[in-house]
Every structure is written in structure tokens, then in C-alpha cells.
C-alpha positions in Angstrom: 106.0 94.7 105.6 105.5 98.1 105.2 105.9 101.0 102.8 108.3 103.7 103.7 106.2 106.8 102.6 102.5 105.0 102.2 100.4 103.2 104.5 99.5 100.7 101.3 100.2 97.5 102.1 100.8 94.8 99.6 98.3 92.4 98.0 100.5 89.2 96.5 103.9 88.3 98.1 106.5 86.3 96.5 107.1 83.0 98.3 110.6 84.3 99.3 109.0 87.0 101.1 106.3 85.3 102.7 109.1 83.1 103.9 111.1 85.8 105.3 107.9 87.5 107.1 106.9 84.1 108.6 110.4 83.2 110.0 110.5 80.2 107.7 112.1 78.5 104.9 110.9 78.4 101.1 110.5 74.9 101.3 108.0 75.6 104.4 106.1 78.2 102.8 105.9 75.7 99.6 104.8 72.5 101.7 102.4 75.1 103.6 101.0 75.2 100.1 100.5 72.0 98.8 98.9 71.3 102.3 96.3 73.7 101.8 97.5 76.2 104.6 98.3 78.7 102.3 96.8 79.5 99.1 99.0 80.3 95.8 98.2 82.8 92.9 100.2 81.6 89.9 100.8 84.6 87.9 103.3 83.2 84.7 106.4 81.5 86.2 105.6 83.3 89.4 104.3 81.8 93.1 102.1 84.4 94.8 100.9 84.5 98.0 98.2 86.4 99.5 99.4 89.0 102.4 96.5 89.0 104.4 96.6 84.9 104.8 100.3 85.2 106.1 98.6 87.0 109.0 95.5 84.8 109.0 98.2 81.9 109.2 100.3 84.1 111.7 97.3 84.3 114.2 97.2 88.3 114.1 94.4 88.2 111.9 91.6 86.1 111.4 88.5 85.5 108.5 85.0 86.5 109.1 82.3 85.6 106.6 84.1 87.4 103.3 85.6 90.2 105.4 89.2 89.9 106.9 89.1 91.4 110.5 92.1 92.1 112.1 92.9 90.5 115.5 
């Protein structure tokens, strides 16, 4: 996902989105969730999801120590 004038990227997706950048379903994203694949930020009624894991879970990026690196 990118911005069309800014090289920011964004922090929290909503589950619809991560769906639609991950070629899968809602219901994917939200049983990827409850298995632990992908984390959720609950901010009032609304299901976040951390950018940077949908390309740790994607396999174009991947955790070291505290840092993210990109593959």
C-alpha cells in the first residue's frame, strides 16, 4: 500500500485491508488472528493490524531482535 504523494507508509491496517493486501478473505485474516499468526490492536470497536507483520507473514520481510529488516 502506498501513499500517492508521500513515501509514509501506514502503521495499523483495518482487517479489510490486510485482507485485500494478503489476497485473502476477512474471515482468513480473522482466523490468522485467533491462531496467533497475526497480532490485533483493538482500538474501540475497531480490529487493527500491524503493517509491517502482513509482510513478516507475507515472507518479504522478516523480524530481527526488536528491529524489522526488510527481506
Amino acid at each position: 500500500m502506498r501513499a500517492s504523494r508521500s513515501s509514509v507508509q501506514p502503521i495499523l491496517v483495518e482487517e479489510d485491508q490486510a485482507a485485500k493486501l494478503l489476497s485473502l478473505s476477512v474471515p482468513d485474516i480473522q482466523e490468522l488472528e485467533r491462531q496467533g499468526e497475526l497480532p490485533v490492536k483493538i482500538v474501540g470497536s475497531r480490529r487493527l493490524i500491524p503493517y509491517r507483520s502482513l509482510l513478516v507473514f507475507a515472507g518479504v520481510a522478516k523480524w530481527k531482535f526488536q528491529e524489522i529488516v526488510e527481506a
